[in-house]
N, C-alpha and C positions, 0 to 999 in steps of 0.2 A: 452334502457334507458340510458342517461348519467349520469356521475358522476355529485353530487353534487359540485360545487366549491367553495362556502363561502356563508353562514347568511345573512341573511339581517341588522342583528345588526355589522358584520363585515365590509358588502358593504356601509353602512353608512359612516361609519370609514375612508374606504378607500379614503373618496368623501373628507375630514378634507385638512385642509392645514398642511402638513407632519410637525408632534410637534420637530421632533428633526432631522430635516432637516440639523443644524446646525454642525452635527457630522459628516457627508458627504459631506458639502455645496462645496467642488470642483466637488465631483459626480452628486449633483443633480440641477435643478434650484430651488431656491426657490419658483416660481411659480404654481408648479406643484405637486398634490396630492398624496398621496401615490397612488392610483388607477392608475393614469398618469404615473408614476414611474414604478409600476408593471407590466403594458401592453407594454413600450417600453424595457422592460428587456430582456435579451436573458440569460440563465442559463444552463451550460456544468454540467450533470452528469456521473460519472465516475465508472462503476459497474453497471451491472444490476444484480446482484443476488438476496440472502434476500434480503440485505439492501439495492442495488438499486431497486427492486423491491418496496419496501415503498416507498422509496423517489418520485421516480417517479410519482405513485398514491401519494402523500399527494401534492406534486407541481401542480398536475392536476386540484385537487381539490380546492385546494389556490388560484388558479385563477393566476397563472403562463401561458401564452400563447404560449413561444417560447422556448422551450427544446429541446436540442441534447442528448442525449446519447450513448456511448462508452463503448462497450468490448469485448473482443478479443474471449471469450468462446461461448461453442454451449453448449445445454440443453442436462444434461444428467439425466436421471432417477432418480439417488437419490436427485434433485436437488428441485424435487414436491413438498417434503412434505413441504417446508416452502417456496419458491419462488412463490406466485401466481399468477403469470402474467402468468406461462404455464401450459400448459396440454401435456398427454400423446404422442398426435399425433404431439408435438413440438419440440421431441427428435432428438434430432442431428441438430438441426436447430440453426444460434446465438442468442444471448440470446437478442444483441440489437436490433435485427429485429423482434424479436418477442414481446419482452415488447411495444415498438414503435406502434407496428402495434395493441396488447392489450388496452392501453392506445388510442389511435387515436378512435379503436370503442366506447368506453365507451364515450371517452370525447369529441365529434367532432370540436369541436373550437379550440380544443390547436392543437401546429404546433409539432410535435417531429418529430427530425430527426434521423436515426440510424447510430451508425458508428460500423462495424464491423470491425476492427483493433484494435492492440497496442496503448496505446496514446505514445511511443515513434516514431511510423514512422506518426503521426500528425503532421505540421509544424508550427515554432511559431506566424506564422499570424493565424492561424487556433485558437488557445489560445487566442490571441490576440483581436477578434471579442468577446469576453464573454463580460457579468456583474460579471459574479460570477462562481464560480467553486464548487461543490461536489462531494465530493468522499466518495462512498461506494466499499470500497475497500477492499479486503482481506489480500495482500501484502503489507505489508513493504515497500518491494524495490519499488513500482508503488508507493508509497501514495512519499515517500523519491522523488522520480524522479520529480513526478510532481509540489511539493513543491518546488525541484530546477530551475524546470523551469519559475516556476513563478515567484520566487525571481530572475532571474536574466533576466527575463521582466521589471520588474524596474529599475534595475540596467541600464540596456542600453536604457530604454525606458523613465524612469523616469513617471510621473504620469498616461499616457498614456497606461505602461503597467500594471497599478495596477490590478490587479482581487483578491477581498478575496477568500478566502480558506474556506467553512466549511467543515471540516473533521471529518468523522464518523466511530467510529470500534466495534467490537465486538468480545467479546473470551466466549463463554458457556454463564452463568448469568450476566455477567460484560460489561460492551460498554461506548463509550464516544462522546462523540461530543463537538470540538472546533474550535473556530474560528480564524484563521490566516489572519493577514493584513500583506502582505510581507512586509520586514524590516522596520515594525513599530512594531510589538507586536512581541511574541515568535511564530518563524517556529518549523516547524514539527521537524526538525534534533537539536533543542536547547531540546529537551525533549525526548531523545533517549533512555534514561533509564526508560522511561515510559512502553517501549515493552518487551514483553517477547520473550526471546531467545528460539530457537527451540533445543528441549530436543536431546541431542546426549549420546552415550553410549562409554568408552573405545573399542578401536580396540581391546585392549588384553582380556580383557571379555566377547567381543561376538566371539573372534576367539578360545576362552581356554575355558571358565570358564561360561557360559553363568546360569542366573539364572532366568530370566523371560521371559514370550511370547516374547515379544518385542526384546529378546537380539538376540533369533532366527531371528525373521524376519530381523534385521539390516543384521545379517549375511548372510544371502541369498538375501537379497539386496545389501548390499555394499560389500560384497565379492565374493561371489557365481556366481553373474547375469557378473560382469565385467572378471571373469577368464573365465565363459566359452561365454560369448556374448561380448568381447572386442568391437566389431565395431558397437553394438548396444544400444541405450540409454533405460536404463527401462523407462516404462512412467505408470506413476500410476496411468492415465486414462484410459488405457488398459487392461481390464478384463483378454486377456489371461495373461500378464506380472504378475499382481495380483494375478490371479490363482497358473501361476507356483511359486511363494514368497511364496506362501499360503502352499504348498504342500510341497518344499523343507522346510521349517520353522517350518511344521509340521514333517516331519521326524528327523530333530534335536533335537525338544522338546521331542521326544518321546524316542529319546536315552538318553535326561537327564532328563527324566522325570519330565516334566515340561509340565502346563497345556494345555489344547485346544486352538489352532491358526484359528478365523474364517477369512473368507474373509473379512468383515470390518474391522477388528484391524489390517491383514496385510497392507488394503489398509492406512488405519490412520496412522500408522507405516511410509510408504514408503512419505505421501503426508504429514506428519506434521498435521495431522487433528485433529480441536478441533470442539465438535460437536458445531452445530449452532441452537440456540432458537428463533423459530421465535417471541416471545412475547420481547426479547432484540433486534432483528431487528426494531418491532416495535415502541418500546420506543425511541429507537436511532435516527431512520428516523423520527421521527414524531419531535424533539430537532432541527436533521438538518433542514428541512423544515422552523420550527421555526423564526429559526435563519437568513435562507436567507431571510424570507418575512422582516424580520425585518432589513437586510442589506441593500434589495433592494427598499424599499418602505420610511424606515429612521420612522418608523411609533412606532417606539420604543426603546429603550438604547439596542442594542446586548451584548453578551454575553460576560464578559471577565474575561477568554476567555476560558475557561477550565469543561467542566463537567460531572462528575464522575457516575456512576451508576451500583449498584449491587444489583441481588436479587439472591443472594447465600443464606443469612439469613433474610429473610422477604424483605421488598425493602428500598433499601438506596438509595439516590442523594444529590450529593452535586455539589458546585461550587466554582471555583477559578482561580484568575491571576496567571500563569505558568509564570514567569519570562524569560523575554528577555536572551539569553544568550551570554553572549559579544564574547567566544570563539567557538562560533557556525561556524562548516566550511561551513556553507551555508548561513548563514545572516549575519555571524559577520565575523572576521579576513581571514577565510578561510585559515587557513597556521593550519595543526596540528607538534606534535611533539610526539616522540616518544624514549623512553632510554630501550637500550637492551644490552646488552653484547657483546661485539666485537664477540666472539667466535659463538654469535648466527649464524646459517644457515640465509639463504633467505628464504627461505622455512618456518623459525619461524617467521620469520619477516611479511611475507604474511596471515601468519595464525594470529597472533599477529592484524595487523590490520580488521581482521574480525572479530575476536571475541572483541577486545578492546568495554569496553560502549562509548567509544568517536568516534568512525570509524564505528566499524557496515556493512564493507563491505562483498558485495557478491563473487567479483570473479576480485580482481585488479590486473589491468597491471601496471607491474614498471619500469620506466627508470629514467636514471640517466643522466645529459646534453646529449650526442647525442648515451650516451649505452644504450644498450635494457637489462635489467635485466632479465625481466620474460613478457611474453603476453603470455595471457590466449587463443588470438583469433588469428589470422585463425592457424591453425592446422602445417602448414609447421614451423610458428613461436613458435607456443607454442614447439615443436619438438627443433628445433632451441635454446632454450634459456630455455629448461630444466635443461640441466646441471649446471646452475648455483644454481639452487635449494638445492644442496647439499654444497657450499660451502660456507663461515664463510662471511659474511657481511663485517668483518673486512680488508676481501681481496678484496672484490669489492670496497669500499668505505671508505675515511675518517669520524672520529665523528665530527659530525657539520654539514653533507652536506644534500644537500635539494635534495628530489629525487620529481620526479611528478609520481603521480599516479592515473590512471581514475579506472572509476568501473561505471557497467548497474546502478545502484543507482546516479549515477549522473551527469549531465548533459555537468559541463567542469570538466575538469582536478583539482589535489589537489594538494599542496605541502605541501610534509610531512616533517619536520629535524630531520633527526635522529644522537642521541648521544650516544656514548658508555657510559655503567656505569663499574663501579671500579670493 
């Protein structure tokens, strides 16, 4: 049995000469119906999880015909209870070959493609063939990347490369869905203070003093796992990795008597996990959806561009224009600046722009005209260009100079100035 795709009081609709055609009129021809418009659409989803999961199913249904979908994971068991595009016997299998191949039975008219990659080793013709782009994504840094790379599809494409954005998240009761037009309304990276930062603990507290579950398990994650497994990376997809965290964590707690460490909280602990509600999957993806039928078809005013939703205390949504942000390193100036004390390390300086709410980086590499300060990548370099880690900025460099800096969060390179303060 297929899915339903849309009403007859919708298919009606769709047949109308598009009412606000006009909001898009480089995108569309005036000619042509919203129906006309949403059959020659092509639409890149980004996630197949929960929330790609809805998305998927609510496009199928909308009467969307041409979907790709992208993501890099394989189905793991605890992924059931709210992903329902799989089943049991789908375990270990990727996630977008299996949504693709779910969606395809149900819906047999629609075309979905799977991409089982990174959307970083995608090339930008590959971006470049969309209408529209969604993302149900879990990551920051992936939502951050692709936002970069679309804004600067415009940049060197100019109309050509425009694709919107509708962007979708969720944290527990909370989720949002907005809509980005590259460097016309607010990017993702102009409302960076919108995200929560991943909860971290003092070194000297979980190495001394530790007082909750949690302080345990950091300790035996970020202590523990690298002294005695230097040449191996924990991976908190790995049940055995998990296990042993679980077990050392627990024997810590137990000498400071400090409560029960189960296998979920170490694994939440090590992976940053906030649980996920499928009924906020749902309301999210069902916004996005919304919103592209109403991008792509022009059959209604889109969203702008911003909208809020929580059922922490009964259910709240709201909506609002998130302001353009002139000093945006991705839409606007792209040059940041940064004042730290001569005396600061490099080491602070690194740290400094990861945590700053204006940078927000993952893992930057820094040079300075043609010296290598710090690389993070390949190993011989990182090795290489450690020692400078330890030493006072004010010796590598004068106040005022402009160093470049990349990071997996972004596409090209940044320029940072940084100034000594008094």
């Amino acid at each position: 049995m297929s899915l339903i795709t849309y009403d007859s009081g919708i298919s009606r609709y769709l047949q109308l000469k598009a009412p606000h055609v006009k909001e898009f009129e480089l995108l569309n021809d005036q000619n042509e119906t919203p129906r006309d418009l949403l059959n020659k659409a092509k639409v890149l989803v980004i996630g197949a999880g929960g929330l790609g999961c809805e998305i998927l199913k609510n496009l199928a249904m909308s009467g969307f015909t041409d979907i790709h979908v992208i993501d890099m994971d394989t189905i793991d068991i605890s992924n059931l209870n709210r992903q329902f595009l799989f089943r049991k016997s789908d375990v270990g299998k990727p996630k977008a070959e299996v949504a693709a191949a779910f969606i395809k039975r149900r819906s047999p008219h629609v075309s979905i493609t799977p991409h089982f990659k990174r959307i970083q080793e995608m090339t930008e013709d590959f971006y470049m063939g969309f209408s529209l782009i969604i993302c149900g994504l879990d990551s920051i840094e992936a939502r951050r990347w692709i936002n970069a790379r679309v804004c600067g599809m415009v940049e060197e494409h100019g109309f050509k490369g425009f694709k919107p954005i509708v962007d979708g998240g969720t944290e527990g009761l909370r989720g949002n869905a907005r809509v980005i037009l590259p460097t016309i309304n607010a990017c993702l990276d102009c409302g960076l203070d919108l995200y929560s930062k991943k909860t971290t603990y003092p070194i000297c507290t979980i190495a001394n003093t530790p007082r909750l579950p949690e302080h345990c398990i950091e300790w035996a994650s970020v202590l523990e796992w690298p002294r005695l497994f230097p040449d191996k990376k924990l991976d908190g997809d790995d049940p055995d990795h998990i296990t042993w965290v679980q077990e050392k964590a627990s024997e810590r707690a137990a000498a400071f008597n400090i409560g029960e460490i189960t296998f979920s909280l170490a694994q939440g602990v090590v992976k940053n996990i906030i649980p996920a509600i499928a009924s906020t999957n749902a309301i999210v993806a069902a916004a996005c959806t919304n919103e592209a039928l109403k991008i792509v078809t022009s059959c209604h005013p889109y969203l702008d561009n911003y909208m809020f939703y929580s059922g922490l205390e009964g259910v709240y949504m709201f909506s609002f224009p998130y302001a353009r942000n002139p000093d945006c390193l991705v839409c606007g100036k792209k040059e940041g600046v940064l004042e730290m004390p001569a005396t600061s390390t490099l080491e602070e300086l690194i740290t400094a722009l990861k945590e700053s709410p204006v940078f927000q980086l993952k893992a930057p590499t820094v040079t300075f005209g043609e010296t290598s300060l710090y690389f993070q990548n390949p190993k011989e370099l990182e090795a290489l260009t450690r020692p400078n880690l330890a030493k006072s900025i004010g010796q590598l460099f004068e106040s005022g100079s402009t160093l470049t800096v990349t990071d997996p969060t972004l596409t090209t390179s940044l320029s940072v100035t940084v100034t000594f303060s008094s």
